[in-house]
C-alpha positions in Angstrom: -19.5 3.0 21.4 -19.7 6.4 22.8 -16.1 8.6 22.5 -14.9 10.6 25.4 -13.7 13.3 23.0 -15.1 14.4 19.7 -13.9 17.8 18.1 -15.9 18.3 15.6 -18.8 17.4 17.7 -17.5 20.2 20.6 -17.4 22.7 17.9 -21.3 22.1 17.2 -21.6 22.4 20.8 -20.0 25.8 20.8 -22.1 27.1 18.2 -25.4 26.0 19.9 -26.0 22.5 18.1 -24.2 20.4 20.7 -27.7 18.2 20.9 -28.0 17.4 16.7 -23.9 16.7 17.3 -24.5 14.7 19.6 -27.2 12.5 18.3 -25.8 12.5 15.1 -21.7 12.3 15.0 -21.9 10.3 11.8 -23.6 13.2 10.0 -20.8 16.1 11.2 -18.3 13.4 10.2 -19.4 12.4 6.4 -19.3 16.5 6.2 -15.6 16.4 7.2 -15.0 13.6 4.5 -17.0 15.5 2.2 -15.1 18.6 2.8 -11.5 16.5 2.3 -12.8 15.1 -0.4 -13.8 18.4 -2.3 -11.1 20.3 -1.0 -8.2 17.4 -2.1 -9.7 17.5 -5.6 -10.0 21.5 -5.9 -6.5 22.1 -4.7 -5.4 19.4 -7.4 -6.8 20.4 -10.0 -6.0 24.0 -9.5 -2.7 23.4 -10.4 -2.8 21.1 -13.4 -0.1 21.1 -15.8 1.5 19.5 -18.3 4.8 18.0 -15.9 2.7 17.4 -12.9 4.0 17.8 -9.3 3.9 15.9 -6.7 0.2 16.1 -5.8 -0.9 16.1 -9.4 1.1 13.0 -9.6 -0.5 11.6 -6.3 -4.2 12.6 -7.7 -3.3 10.5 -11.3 -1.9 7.3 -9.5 -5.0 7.0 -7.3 -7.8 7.9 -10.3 -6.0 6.1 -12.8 -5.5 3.2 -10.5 -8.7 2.8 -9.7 -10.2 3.6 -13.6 -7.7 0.8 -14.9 -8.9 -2.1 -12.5 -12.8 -0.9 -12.9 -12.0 -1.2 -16.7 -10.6 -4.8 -16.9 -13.5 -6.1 -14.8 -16.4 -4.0 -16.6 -14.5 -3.4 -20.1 -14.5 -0.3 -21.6 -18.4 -0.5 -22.0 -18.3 0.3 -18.0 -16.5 3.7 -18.5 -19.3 6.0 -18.1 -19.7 4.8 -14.6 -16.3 5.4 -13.0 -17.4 8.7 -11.5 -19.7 6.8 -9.1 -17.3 4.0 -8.1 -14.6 6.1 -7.9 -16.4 8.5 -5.3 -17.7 5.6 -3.3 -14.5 3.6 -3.3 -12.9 7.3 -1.7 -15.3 8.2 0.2 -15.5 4.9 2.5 -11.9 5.0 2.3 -11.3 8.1 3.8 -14.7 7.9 5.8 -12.9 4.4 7.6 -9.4 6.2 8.0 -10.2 9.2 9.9 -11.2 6.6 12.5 -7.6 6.5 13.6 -7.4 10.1 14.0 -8.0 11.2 17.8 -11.1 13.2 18.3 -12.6 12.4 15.1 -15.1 9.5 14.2 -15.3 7.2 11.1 -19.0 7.8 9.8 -18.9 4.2 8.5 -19.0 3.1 12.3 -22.5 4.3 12.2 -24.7 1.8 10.5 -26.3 4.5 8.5 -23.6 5.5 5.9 -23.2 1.8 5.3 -27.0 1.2 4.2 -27.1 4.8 2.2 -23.7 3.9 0.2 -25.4 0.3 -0.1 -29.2 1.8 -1.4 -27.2 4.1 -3.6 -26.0 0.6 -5.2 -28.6 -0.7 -5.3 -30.8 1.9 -7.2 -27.3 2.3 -9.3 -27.4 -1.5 -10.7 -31.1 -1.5 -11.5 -30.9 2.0 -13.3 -28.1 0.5 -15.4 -30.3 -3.2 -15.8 -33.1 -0.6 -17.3 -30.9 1.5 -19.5 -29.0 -1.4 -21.0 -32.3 -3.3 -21.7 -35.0 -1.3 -21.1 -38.3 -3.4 -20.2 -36.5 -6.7 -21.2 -34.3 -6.0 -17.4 -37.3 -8.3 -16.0 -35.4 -11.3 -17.6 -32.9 -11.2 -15.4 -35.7 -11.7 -12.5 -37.3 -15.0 -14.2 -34.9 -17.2 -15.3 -34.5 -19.5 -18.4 -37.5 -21.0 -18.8 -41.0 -20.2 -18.3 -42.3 -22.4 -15.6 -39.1 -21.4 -13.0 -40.7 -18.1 -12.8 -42.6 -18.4 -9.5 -39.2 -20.4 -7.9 -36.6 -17.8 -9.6 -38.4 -15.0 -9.3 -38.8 -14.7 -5.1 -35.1 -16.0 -5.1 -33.3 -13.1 -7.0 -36.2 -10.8 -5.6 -34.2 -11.8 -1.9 -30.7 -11.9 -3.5 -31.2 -8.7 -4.5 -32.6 -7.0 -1.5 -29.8 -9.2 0.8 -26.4 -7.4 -1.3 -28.2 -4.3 0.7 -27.8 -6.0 3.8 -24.5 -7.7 3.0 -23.0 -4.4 1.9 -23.9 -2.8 4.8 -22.9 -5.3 7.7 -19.5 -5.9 6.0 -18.8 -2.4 6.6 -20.3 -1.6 9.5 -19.4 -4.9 11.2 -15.8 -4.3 10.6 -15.9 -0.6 11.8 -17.4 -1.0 14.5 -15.3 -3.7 15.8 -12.4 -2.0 14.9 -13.5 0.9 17.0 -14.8 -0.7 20.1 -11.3 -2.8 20.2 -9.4 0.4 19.9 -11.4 2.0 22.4 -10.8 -0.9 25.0 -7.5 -0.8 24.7 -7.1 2.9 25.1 -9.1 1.9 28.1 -6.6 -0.6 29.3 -2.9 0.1 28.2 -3.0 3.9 27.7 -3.7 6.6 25.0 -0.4 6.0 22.7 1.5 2.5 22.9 -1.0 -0.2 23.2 -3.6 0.6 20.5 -0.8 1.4 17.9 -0.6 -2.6 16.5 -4.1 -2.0 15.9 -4.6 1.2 14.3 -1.3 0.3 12.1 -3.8 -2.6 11.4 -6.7 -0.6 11.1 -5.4 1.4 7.8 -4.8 -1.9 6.0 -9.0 -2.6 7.5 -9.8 0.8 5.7 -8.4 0.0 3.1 -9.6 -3.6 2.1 -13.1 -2.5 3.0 -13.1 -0.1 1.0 -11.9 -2.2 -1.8 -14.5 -4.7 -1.3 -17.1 -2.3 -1.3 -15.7 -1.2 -4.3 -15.3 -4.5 -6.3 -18.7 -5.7 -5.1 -20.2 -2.3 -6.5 -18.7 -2.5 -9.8 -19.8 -6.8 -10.3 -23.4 -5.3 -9.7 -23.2 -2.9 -12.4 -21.7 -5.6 -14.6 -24.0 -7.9 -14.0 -27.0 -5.7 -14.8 -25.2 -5.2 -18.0 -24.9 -8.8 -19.4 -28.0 -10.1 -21.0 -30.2 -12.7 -19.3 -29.6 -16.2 -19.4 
């Protein structure tokens, strides 16, 4: 869907990279959310202290939060991967909300940050498969017995490569509806009072996306942690 108004994208053009903008909104955007991202987390933990104020507090709800349900999936053996799940699980979140801000564009509408977030899972679970078990990981590819091998093997082979493609059409489905049924209704009923059911809907979208992105992420790491059956 092509916006009428992007600013970030005019601001290229001012500069003299209006064509790159252009063809690539998705890229300027995943900066922005990079740049929230860092900049949320620097001007939090400037300011650490032992009573925390109210953005310290904000910051420990939201980490803790999401370290606590990571753990009672995973178990404490899954610690040493929060960092990941934790930056993946923000960064669609805010990549899908700033959607509902006008001018700006959620990079997750593009169908590129879907598949790199998914390939970066994907290379994620099977560095964890080898670090847990080392060469013995190809179990999990085979099956229980012997002679399954050339059935079970293609068919986890496929099941693998597909959480790539589910991972990415959840998101990117569900973004890009959500944008193409906000911008017909800004179309048809006005800039301010008929899209607002939907983009009061759309943060609860951003939101559970997010999540299952999330929760999907983490049952792949798990999994390549538990020994073959």
């Amino acid at each position: 869907m092509e916006h009428p108004y992007l600013f970030f994208v005019k601001v290229f053009e001012w500069i003299g990279l209006g064509h790159f903008a252009q063809a690539n909104p998705h890229v300027i955007y995943t900066w922005v959310v990079m740049a929230l991202l860092v900049g949320s987390g620097v001007i939090a933990a400037k300011g650490l202290q032992m009573v925390p104020g109210k953005m310290q507090n904000l910051f420990e709800i939201i980490v803790s939060g999401i370290e606590d349900f990571m753990i009672d999936v995973t178990g404490e053996e899954g610690r040493w991967f929060f960092p990941i799940v934790a930056t993946i699980f923000l960064y669609i979140f805010i990549g899908n909300l700033i959607g509902l801000v006008p001018g700006f564009f959620p990079p997750t509408a593009s169908i590129n940050t879907p598949l790199s977030c998914a390939v970066v899972v994907f290379v994620m679970t099977h560095f964890i498969g080898v670090k847990y078990h080392g060469a013995g990981y190809i179990k999990h590819f085979l099956g229980p017995v012997w002679w399954m091998i050339p059935i079970i093997l293609p068919i986890e082979l496929i099941g693998h490569l597909a959480r790539v493609l589910s991972l990415t059409f959840r998101l990117f489905g569900n973004m890009m509806g959500h944008e193409l049924v906000l911008g017909i209704l800004f179309m048809l009923g006005g800039a301010f009072l008929a899209p607002m059911p939907i983009m009061a809907l759309g943060i609860f979208v951003a939101l559970v996306q997010a999540f299952v992105f999330f929760l999907l992420s983490i049952m792949y790491f798990s999994s390549a942690m538990e020994h073959a059956h």
